[in-house]
C-alpha positions in Angstrom: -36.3 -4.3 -0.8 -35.2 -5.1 2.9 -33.4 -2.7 5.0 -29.9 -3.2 6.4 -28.9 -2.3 10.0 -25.5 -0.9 11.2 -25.5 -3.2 14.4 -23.2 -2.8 17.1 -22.4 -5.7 20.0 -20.4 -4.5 23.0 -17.3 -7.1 23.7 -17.0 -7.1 27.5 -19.8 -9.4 29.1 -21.8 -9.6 25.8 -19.1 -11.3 24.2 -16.9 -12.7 26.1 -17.1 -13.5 29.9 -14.9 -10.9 31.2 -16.0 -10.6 34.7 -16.4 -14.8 35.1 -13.0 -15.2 33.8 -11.7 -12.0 36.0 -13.1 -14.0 39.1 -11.6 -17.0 38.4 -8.4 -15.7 38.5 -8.7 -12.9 41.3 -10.3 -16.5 43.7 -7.1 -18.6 42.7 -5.0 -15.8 43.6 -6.7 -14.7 46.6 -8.3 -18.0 48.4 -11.5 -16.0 47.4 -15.0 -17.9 46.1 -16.8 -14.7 44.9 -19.1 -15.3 42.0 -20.4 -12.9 39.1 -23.8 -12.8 41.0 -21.9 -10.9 43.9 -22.3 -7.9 41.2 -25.6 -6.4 41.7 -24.4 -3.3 40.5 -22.1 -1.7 37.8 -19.6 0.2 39.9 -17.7 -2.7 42.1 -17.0 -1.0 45.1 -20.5 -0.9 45.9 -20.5 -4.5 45.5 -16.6 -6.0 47.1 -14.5 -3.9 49.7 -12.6 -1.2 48.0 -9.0 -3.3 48.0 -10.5 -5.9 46.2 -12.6 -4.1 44.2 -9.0 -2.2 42.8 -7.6 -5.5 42.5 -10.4 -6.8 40.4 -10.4 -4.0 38.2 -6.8 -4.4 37.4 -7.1 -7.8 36.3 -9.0 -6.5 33.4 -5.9 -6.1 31.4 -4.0 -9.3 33.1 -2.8 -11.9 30.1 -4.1 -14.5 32.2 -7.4 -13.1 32.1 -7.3 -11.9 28.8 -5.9 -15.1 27.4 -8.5 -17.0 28.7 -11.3 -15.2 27.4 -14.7 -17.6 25.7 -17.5 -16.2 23.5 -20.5 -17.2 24.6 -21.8 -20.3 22.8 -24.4 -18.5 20.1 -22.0 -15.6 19.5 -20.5 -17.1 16.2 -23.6 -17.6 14.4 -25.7 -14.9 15.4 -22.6 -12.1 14.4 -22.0 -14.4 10.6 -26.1 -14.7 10.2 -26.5 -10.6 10.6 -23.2 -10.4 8.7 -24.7 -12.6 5.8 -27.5 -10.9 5.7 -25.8 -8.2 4.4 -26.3 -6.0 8.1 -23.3 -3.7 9.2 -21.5 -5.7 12.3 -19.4 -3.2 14.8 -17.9 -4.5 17.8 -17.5 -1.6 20.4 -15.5 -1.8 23.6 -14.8 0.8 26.7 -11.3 -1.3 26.5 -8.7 0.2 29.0 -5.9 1.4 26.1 -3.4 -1.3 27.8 -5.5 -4.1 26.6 -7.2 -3.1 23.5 -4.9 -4.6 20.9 -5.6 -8.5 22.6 -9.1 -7.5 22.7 -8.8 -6.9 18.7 -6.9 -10.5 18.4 -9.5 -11.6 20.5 -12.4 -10.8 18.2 -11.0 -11.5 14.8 -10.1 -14.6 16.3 -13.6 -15.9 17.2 -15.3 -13.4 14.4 -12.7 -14.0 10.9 -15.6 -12.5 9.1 -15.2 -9.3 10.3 -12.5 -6.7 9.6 -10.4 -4.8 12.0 -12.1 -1.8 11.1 -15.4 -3.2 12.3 -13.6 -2.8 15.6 -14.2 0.0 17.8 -12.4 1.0 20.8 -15.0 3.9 22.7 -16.2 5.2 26.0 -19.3 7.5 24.8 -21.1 4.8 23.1 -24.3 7.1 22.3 -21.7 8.9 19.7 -22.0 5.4 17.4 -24.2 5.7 14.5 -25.3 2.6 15.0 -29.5 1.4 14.7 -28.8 -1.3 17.2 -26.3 -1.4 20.4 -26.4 -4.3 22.4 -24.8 -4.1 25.4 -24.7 -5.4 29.6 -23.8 -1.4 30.6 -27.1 0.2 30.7 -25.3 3.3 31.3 -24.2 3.3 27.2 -27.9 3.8 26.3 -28.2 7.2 27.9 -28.8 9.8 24.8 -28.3 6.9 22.2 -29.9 7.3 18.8 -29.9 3.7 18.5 -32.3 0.5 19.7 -31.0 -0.5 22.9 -31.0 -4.2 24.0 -29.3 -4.8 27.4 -27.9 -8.4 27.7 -28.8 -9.4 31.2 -26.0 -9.8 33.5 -26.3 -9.5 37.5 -25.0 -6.2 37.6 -28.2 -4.5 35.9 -31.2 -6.7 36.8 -32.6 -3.7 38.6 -31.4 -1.0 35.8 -32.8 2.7 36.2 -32.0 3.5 32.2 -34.5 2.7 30.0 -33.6 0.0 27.0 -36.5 -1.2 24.5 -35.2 -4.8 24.6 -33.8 -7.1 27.3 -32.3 -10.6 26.6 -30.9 -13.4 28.2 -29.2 -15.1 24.8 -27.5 -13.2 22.0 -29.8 -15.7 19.6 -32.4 -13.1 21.1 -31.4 -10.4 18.9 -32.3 -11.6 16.1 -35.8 -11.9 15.8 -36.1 -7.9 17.3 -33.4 -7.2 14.5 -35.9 -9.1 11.2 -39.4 -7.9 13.0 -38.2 -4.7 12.6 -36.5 -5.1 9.0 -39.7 -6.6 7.9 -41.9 -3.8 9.4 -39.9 -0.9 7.8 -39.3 -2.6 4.5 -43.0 -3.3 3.9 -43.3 0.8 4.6 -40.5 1.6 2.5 -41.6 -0.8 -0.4 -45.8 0.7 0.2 -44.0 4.0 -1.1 -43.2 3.1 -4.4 
């Protein structure tokens, strides 16, 4: 018998490129040339001067941005091989309200497999009942119940939250995903 996992991928940064697509935009409009990398750190204004930093942040529910968003190249078939495999897939987002329902077009659109109801708009991310969250926000890992895997971005290269996994590709996630099915199946199936 192998276990299933309930496992949860944030949308912003894990699975799309938000913030690249967010830049491109807020540089054409501005005569700007910043770059992701100019993040070193989650809240913005620590990073950009305060106008441009409330600028920035509005663009996150723009169309333009929004309607330009890309899945990274590996998100497809690591979300249908987990999904195959008979795991729980959840999508959870800290979506501001204004753009959650393009988000949820979004995501069905690049993940048909999964249902609107795997879909989950939240801000306290250590409330899912998840076994995995994967996630750039090391911030969402604080009091979770869950494995956490932080998917490196600029912004927390020099995180102060623990996380038991860090990757660079979502492929990544699935070997920490099966060594850990196989590991607690062969206990469970030693029982009987």
């Amino acid at each position: 018998m192998l276990i299933k996992y309930r496992v949860c991928f944030d949308c912003d940064n894990v699975l799309n490129d938000l913030t690249a697509k967010m830049l491109t935009v807020y540089n054409a409009r501005n005569g700007t040339d910043y770059a992701p990398d100019v993040f070193q750190h989650y809240d913005m204004e620590r990073c950009v001067p305060p106008d441009a930093a409330k600028d920035m942040t509005l663009l996150f529910t723009d169309d333009e941005v929004l309607g330009g968003l890309e899945p990274p190249p590996d998100a497809y078939d690591v979300l249908f091989f987990l999904h195959k495999e008979g795991h729980e897939v959840f999508i959870a987002s800290n979506t501001d309200y204004r753009a959650a329902e393009r988000k949820a077009v979004y995501l069905l659109r690049c993940f048909p497999f999964l249902t609107p109801e795997r879909i989950i708009f939240i801000a306290n991310k250590p409330l899912l009942g998840v076994d995995f969250l994967i996630d750039d926000d090391p911030g969402n890992f604080k009091n979770g119940l869950f494995t956490r895997i932080l998917r490196t971005q600029p912004w927390n290269t020099a995180s102060e939250v623990s996380f038991d996994h860090r990757i660079d590709r979502l492929n990544e996630v699935i070997p920490i995903i099966m060594e850990r099915q196989k590991a607690e199946s062969a206990r469970a199936n030693s029982l009987f």
